[in-house]
Z-matrix of the N, CA and C atoms (Angstrom, degrees):
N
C 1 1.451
C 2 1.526 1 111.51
N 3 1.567 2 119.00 1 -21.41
C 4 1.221 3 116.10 2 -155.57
C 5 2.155 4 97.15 3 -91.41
N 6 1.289 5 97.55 4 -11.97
C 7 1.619 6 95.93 5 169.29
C 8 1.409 7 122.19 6 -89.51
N 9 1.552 8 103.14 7 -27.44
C 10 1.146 9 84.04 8 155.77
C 11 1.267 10 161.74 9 -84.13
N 12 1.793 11 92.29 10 -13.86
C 13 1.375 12 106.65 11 -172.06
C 14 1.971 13 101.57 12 -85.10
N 15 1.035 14 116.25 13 0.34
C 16 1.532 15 145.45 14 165.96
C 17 1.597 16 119.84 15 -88.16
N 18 1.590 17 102.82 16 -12.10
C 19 1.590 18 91.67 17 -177.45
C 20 2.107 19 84.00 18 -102.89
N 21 1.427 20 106.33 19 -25.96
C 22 1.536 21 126.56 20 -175.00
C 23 1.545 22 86.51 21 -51.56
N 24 1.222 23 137.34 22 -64.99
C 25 1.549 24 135.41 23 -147.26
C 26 1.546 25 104.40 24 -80.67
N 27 1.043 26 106.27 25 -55.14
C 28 1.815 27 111.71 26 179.12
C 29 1.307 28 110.22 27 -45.09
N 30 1.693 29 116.78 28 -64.59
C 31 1.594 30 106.06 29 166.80
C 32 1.198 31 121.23 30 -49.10
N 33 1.479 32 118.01 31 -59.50
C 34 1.646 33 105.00 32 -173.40
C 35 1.894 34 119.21 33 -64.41
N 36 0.955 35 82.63 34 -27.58
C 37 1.999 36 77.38 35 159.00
C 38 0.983 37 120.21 36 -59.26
N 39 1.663 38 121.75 37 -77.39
C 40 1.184 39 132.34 38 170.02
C 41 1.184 40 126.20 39 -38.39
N 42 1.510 41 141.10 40 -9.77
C 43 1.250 42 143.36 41 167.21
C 44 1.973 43 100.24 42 -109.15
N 45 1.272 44 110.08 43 -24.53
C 46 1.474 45 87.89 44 166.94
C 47 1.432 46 118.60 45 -65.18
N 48 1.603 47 93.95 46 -52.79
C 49 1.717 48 94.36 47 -169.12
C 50 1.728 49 115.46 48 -51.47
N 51 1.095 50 118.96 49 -33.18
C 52 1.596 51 149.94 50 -157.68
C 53 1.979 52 93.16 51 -69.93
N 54 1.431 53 97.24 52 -57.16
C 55 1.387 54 112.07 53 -175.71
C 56 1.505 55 105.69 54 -75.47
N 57 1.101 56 142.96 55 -30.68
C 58 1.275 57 149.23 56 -170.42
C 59 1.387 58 125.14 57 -93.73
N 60 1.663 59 113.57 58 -9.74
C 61 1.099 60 110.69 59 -166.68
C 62 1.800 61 79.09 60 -131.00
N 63 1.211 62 136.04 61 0.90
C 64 1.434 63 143.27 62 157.61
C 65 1.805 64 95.74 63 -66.70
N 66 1.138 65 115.41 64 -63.74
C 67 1.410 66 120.97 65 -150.60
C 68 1.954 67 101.61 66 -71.33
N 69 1.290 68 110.75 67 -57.47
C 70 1.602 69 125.72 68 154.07
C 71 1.465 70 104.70 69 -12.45
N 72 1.363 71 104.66 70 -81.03
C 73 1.607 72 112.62 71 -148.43
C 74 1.881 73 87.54 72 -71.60
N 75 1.150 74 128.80 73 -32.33
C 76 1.293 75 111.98 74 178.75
C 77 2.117 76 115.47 75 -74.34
N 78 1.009 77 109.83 76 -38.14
C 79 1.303 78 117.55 77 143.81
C 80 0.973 79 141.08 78 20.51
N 81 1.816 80 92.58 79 -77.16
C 82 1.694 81 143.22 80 -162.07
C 83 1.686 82 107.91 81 45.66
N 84 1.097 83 107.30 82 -163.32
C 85 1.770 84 97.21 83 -149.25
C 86 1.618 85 97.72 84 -91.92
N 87 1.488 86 96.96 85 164.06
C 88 1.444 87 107.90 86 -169.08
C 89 1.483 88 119.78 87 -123.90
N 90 1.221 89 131.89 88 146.55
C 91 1.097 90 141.30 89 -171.72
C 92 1.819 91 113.95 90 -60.82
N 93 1.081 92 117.65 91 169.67
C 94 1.826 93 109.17 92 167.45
C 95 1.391 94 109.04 93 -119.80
N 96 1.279 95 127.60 94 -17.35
C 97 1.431 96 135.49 95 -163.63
C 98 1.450 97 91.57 96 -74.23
N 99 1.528 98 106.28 97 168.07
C 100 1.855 99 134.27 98 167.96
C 101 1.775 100 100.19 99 -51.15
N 102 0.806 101 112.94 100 -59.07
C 103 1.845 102 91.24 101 166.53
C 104 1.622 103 120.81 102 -62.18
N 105 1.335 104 125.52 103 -52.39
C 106 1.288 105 114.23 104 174.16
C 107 1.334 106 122.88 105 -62.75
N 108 1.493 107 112.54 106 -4.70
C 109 1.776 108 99.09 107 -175.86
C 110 1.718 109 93.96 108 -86.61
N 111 1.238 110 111.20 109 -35.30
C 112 0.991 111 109.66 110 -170.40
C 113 1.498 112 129.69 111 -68.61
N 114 1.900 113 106.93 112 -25.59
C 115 1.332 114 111.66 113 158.66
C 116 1.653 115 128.98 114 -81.11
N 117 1.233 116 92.71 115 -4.73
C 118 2.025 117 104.40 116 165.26
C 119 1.537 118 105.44 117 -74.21
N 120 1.234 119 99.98 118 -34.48
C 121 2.078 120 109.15 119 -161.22
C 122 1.464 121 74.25 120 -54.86
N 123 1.456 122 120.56 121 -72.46
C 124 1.290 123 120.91 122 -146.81
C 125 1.322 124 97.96 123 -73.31
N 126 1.350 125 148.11 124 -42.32
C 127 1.287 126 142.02 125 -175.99
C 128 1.874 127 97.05 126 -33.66
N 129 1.739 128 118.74 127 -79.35
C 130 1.110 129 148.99 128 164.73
C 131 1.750 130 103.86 129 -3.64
N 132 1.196 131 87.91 130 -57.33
C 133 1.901 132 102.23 131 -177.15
C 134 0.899 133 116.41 132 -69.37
N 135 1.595 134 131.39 133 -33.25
C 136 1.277 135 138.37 134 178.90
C 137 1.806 136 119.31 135 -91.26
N 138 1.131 137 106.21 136 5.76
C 139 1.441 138 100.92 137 -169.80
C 140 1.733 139 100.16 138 -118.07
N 141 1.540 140 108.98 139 119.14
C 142 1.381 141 108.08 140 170.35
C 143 1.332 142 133.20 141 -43.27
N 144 2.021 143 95.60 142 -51.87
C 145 1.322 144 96.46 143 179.02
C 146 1.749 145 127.07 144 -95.23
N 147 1.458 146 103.92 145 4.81
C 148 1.344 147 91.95 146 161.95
C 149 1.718 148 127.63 147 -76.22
N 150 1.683 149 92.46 148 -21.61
C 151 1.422 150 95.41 149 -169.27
C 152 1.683 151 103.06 150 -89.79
N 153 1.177 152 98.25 151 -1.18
C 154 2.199 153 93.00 152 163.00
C 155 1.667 154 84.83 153 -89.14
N 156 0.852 155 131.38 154 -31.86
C 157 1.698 156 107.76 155 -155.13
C 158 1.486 157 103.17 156 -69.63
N 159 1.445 158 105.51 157 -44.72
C 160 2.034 159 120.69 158 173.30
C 161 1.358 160 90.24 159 -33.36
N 162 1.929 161 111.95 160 -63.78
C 163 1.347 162 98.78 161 -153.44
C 164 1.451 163 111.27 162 -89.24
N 165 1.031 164 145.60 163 -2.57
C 166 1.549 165 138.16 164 123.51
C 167 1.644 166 124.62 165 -23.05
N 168 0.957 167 85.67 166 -41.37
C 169 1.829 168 101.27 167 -177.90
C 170 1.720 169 107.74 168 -70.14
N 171 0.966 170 93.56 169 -31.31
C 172 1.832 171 103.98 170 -170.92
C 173 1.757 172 97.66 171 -91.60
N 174 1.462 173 126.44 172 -30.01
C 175 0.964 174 111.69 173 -165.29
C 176 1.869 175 109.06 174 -75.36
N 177 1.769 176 97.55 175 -40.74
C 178 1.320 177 99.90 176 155.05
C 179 1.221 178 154.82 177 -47.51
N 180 1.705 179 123.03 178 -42.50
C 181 0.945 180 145.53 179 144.23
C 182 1.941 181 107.35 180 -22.81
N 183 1.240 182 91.29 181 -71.14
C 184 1.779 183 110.15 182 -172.88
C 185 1.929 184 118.33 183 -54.05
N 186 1.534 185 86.60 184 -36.89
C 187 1.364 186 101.19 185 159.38
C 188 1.180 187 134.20 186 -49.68
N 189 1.420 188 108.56 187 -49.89
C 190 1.536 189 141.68 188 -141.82
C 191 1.505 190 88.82 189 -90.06
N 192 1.362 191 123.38 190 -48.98
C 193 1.265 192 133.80 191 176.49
C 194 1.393 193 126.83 192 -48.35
N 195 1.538 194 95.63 193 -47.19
C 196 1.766 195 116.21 194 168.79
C 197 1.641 196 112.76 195 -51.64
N 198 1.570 197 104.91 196 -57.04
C 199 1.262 198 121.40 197 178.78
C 200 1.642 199 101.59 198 -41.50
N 201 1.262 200 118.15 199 -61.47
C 202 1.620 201 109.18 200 -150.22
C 203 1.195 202 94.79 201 -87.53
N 204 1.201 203 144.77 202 5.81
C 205 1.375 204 143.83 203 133.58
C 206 1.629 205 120.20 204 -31.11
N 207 1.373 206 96.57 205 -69.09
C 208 1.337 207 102.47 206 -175.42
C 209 1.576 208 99.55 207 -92.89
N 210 1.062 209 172.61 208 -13.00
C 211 1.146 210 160.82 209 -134.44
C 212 1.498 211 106.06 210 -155.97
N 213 0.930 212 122.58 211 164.34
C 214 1.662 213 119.84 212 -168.05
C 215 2.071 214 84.36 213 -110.24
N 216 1.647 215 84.80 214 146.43
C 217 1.501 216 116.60 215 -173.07
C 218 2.053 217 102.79 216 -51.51
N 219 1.195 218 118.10 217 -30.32
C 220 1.335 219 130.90 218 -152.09
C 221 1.917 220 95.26 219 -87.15
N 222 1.410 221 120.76 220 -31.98
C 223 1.015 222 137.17 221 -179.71
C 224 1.436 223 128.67 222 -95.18
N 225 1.736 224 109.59 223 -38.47
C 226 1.755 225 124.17 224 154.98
C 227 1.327 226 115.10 225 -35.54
N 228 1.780 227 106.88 226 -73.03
C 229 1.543 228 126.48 227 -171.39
C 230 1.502 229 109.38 228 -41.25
N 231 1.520 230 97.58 229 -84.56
C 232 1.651 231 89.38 230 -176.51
C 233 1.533 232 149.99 231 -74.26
N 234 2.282 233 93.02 232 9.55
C 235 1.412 234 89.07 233 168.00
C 236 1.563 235 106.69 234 -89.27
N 237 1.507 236 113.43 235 -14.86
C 238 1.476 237 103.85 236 173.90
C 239 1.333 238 120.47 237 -61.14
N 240 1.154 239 117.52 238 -8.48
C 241 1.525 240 128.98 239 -166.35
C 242 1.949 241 92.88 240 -56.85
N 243 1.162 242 108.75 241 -51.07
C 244 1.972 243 121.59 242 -167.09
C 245 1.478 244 98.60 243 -44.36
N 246 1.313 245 132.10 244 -2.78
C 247 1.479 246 128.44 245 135.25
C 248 1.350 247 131.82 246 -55.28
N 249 1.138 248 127.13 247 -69.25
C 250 1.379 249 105.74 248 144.93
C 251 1.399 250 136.74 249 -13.36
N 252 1.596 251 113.06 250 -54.73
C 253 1.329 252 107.06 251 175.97
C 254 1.624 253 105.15 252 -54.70
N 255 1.260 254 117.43 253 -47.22
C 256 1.635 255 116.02 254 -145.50
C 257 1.485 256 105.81 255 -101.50
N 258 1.205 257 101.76 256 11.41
C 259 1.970 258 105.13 257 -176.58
C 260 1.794 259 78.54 258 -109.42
N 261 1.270 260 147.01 259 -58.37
C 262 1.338 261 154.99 260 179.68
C 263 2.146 262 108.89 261 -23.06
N 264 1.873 263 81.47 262 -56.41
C 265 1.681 264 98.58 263 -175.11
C 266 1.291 265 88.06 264 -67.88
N 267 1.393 266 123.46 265 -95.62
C 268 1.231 267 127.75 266 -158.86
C 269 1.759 268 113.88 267 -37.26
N 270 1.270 269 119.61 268 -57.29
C 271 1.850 270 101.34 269 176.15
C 272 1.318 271 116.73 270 -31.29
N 273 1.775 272 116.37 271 -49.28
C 274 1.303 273 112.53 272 160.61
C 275 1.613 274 146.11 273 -24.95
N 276 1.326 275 80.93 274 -57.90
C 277 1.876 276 116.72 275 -167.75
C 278 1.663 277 84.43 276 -82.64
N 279 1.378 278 120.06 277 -67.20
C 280 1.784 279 110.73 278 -146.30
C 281 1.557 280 101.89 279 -91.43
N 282 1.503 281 113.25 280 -46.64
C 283 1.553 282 110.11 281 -177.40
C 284 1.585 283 124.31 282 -75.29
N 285 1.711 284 106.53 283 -13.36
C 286 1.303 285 119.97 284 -151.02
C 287 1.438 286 132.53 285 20.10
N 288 1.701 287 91.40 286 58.08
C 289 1.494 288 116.36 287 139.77
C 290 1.574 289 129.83 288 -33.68
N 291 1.404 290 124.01 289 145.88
C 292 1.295 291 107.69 290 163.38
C 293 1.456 292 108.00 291 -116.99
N 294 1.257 293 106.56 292 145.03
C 295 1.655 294 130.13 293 -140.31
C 296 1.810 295 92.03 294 -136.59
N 297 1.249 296 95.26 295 85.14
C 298 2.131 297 101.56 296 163.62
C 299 1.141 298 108.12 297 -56.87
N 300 1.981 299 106.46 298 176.17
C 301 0.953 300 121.12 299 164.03
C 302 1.372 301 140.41 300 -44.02
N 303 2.044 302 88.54 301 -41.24
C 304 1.577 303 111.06 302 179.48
C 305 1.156 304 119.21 303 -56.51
N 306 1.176 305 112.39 304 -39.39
C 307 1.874 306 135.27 305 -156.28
C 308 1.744 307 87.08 306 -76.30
N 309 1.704 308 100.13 307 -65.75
C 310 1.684 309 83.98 308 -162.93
C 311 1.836 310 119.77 309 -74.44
N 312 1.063 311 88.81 310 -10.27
C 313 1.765 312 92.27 311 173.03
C 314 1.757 313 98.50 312 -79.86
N 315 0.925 314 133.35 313 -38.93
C 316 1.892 315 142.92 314 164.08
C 317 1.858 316 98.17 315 -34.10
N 318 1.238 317 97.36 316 -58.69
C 319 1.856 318 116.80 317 -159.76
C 320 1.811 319 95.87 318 -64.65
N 321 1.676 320 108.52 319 -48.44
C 322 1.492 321 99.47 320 -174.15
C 323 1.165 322 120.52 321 -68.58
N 324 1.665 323 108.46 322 -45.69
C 325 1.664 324 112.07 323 142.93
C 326 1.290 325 122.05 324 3.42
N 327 1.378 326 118.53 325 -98.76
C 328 1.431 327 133.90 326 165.00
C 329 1.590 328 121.63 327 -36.88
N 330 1.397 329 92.44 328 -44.39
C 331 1.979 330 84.80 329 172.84
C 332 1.534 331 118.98 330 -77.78
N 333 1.311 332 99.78 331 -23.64
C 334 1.951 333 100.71 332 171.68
C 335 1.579 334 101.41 333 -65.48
N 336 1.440 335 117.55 334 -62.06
C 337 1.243 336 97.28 335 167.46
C 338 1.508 337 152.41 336 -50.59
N 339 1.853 338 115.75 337 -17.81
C 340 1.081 339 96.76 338 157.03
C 341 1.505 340 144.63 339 -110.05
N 342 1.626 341 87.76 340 20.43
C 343 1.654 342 137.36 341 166.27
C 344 1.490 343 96.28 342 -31.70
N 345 1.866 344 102.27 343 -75.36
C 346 1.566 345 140.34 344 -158.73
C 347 1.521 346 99.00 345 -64.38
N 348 1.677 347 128.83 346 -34.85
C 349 1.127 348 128.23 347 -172.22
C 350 1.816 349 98.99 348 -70.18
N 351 1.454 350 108.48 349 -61.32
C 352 1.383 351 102.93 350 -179.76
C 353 1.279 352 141.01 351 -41.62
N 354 1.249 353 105.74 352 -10.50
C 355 2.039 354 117.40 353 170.30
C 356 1.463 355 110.67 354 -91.27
């Protein structure tokens, strides 16, 4: 149960962040003041896919919770990390991000490590 509710978080992250930072960058940038929060509220309200990404975000969260239920905290954290790996690829692939050397040697980093968790 504990992979799955671990394969549950990685996707729904990875499609929040994916969806949220799609909807953002189309957006364009936003103010912080009492008028700009208030034109994000509505930005937020008006955008299909940010408001799946929120609720992606929640599904993970809820997940994540389940997980450290059953699984000890030391083992949750850093297999969720394999988001990173797959939000890294995909910005590439879906946002066409540009993704250095640093970044993807960073990403294998992280996937060796949650390589080592899986044994």
């Amino acid at each position: 149960m504990k992979w799955l509710l671990l394969a549950v978080i990685v996707v729904a992250t990875v499609l929040g962040d994916l969806l949220q930072s799609y909807e953002m960058k189309r957006s364009g940038e936003q103010s912080v003041g009492a008028r700009g929060l208030a034109r994000l509220l509505r930005v937020i309200a008006s955008r299909k896919f940010l408001l799946l990404g929120i609720a992606c975000m929640a599904v993970s969260f809820f997940a994540f919770m389940a997980l450290v239920q059953e699984a000890p905290l030391s083992f949750a954290v850093p297999a969720s990390a394999a988001t990173f790996v797959l939000e890294t690829l995909l910005a590439k692939l879906v946002l066409k991000e540009h993704v250095g050397k640093r970044r993807a040697a960073g990403a294998l980093l992280v996937m060796s490590g949650v390589l080592l968790l899986a044994r």
